[in-house]
C-alpha positions in Angstrom: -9.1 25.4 1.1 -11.1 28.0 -1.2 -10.1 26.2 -3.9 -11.4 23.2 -2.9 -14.1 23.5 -2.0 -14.9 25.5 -5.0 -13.8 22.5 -7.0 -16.0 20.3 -5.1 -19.4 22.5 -5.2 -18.5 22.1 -9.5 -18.4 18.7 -9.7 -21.0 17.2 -6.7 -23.6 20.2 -8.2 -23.1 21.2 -12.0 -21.2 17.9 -13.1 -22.1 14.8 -10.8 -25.3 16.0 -9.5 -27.3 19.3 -9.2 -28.4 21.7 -6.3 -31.3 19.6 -5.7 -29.4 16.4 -5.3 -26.0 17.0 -4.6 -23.3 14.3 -5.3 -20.6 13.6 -2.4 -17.2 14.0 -4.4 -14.3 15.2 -2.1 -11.0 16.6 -3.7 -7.9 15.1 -2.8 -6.1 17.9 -1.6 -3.3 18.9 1.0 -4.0 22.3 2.6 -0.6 22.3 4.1 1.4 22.6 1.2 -1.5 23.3 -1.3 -1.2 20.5 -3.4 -4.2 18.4 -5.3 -3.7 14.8 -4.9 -4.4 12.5 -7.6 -8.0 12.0 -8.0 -9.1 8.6 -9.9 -12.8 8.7 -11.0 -14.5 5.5 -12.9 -15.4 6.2 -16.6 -18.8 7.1 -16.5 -17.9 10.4 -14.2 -14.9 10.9 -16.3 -17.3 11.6 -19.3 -19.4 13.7 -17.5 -16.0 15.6 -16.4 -14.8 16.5 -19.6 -18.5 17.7 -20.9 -18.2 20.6 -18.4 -14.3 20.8 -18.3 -14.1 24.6 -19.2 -15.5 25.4 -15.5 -12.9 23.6 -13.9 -10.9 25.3 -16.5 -12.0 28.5 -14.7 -11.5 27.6 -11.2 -8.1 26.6 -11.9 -6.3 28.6 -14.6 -5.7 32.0 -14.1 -3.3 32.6 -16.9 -5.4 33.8 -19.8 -3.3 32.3 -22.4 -3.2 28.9 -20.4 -6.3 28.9 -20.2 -7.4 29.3 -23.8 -5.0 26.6 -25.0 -6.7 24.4 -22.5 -10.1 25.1 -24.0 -9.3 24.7 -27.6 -7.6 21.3 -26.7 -10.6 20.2 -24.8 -12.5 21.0 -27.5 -10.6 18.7 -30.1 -9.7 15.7 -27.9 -13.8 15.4 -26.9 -14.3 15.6 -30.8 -12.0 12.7 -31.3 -13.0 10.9 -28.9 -17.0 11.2 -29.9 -15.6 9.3 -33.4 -13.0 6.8 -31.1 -16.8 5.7 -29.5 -18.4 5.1 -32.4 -19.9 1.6 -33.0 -20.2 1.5 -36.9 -17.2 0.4 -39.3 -14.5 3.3 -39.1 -13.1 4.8 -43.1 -10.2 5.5 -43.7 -11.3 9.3 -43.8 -12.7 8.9 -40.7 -9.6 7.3 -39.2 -7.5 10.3 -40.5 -9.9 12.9 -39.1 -9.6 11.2 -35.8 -5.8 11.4 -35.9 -5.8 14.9 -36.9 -7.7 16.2 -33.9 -5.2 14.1 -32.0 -2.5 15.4 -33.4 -3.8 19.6 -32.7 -4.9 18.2 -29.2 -1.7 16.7 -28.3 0.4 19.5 -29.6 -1.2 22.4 -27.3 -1.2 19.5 -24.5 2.5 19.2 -24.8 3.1 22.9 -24.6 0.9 23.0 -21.8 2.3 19.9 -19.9 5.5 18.8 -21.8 6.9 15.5 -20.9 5.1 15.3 -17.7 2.0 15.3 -19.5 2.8 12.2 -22.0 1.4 9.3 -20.1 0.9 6.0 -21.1 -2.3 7.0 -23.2 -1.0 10.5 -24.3 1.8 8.2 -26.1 -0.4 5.5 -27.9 -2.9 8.6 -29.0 0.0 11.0 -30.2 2.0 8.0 -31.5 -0.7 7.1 -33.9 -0.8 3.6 -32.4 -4.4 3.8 -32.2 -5.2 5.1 -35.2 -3.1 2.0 -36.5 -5.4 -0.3 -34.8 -8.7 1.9 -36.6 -7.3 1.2 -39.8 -6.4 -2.5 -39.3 -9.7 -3.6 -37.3 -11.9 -0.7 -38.3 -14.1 -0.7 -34.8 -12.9 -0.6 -30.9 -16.1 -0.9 -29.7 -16.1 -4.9 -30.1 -12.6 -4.8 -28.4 -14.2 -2.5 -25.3 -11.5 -3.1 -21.7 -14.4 -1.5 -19.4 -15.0 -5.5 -18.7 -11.4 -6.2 -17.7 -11.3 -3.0 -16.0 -14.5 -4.2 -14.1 -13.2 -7.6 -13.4 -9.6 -6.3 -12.4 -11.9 -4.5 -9.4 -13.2 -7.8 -8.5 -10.1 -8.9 -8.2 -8.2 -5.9 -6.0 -11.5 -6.3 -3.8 -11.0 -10.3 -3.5 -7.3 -9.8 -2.8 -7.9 -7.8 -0.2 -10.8 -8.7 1.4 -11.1 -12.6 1.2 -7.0 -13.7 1.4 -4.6 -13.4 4.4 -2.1 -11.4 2.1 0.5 -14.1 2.5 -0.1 -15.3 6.2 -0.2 -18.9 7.0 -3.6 -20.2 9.1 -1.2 -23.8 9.9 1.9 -24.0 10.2 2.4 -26.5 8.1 0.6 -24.7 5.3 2.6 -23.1 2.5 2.5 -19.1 2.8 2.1 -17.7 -0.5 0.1 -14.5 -1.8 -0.5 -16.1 -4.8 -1.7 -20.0 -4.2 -5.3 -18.5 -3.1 -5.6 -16.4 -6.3 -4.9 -18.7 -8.5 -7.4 -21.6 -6.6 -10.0 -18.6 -6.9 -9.4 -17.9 -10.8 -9.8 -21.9 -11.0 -12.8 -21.8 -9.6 -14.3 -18.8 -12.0 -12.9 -20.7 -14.8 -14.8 -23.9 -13.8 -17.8 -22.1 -13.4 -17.6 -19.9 -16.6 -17.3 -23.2 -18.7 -19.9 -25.0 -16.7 -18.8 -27.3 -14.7 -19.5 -25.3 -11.2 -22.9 -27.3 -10.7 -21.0 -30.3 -11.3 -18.5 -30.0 -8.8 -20.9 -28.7 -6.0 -22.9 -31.9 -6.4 -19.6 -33.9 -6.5 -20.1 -35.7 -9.8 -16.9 -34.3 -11.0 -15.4 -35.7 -8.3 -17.2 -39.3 -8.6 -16.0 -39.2 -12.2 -12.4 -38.5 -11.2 -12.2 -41.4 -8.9 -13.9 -43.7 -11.1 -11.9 -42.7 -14.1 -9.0 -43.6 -11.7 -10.2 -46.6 -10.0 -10.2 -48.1 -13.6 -6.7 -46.7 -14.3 -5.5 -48.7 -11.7 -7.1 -52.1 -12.9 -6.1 -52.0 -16.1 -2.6 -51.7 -14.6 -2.9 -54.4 -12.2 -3.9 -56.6 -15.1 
């Protein structure tokens, strides 16, 4: 529980906030068996982390040589990623910096973590599949995810706030988890491309019958 709340005093007033105005971060953890839980934070807090990473460091490593191949990884992956972030056109010696601090990051991260530690991101930094994507497209700030990410919140939060999971209201409607996802993705898409004030003032839906009304007349005749 020490450890905890040692943890916690770090990051809600060095890293999130300050003694004046503390943040109100709480650690995942399980004082019964003594394990840390996994702890998701959004981006903007995860940069802030890693700029003060060596007191976590601290707290949490007690092995000295642990420890010192923690910091001196820290210190090249932040230094990669400060070039990753930049807006300008990447070089080509640029690009091969980049992958070289990757490369002396992910080798004391691997003695440190070994497969457990090669995650989906560990692979495609390691890998050099980014750095394949610097050279072809020369800039990954115009391809940025943090929207996707954002939108991919709206859409946990509409799943489960705004849909009955599957349930039927009638009983003769059709129970699907997916039918009220899709009718709400419609809907964005119809607003995105402008047609939502159309459709609230029903001239979309005048058009449509028209449009069929003379279907069917040229049909009869």
């Amino acid at each position: 529980m020490a450890y905890a709340e040692s943890i916690e005093r770090i990051l809600n007033t060095v890293i999130l906030g300050d003694e004046d105005g503390p943040a109100q971060w709480a650690l995942l953890y399980n004082a019964e068996n003594k394990t840390v839980g996994v702890n998701c934070l959004d981006n903007h807090r995860i940069r802030k982390l890693l700029e003060h990473y060596e007191l976590l460091i601290n707290a949490s490593v007690f092995d000295s040589d642990r420890a010192m191949k923690y910091w001196a990884s820290m210190q090249d992956y932040r230094t990669a990623v400060v070039i990753l972030q930049e807006k300008k056109e990447f070089t080509d010696e640029k690009v091969k910096d980049f992958q070289r601090l990757i490369n002396f990051w992910f080798q004391l991260w691997n003695e440190l973590w070994s497969i457990e530690g090669c995650t989906n991101y560990a692979h495609m930094l390691s890998s050099g599949h980014i750095a394949e994507f610097m050279f072809k497209w020369r800039n990954l700030y115009r391809f940025s995810q943090q929207g996707w990410e954002k939108f991919n919140h709206v859409f946990s939060t509409f799943y489960f706030r705004r849909i009955n999971h599957g349930g039927k209201r009638y009983v003769q409607s059709v129970k699907s988890k997916l039918l009220p996802i899709a009718r709400w993705l419609q809907c964005c898409l119809l607003w995105m491309i402008g047609y939502g004030n159309q459709i609230a003032s029903g001239a979309v839906i005048n058009d449509m019958n028209d449009q069929r009304m003379q279907e069917e007349s040229s049909n009869e005749e």
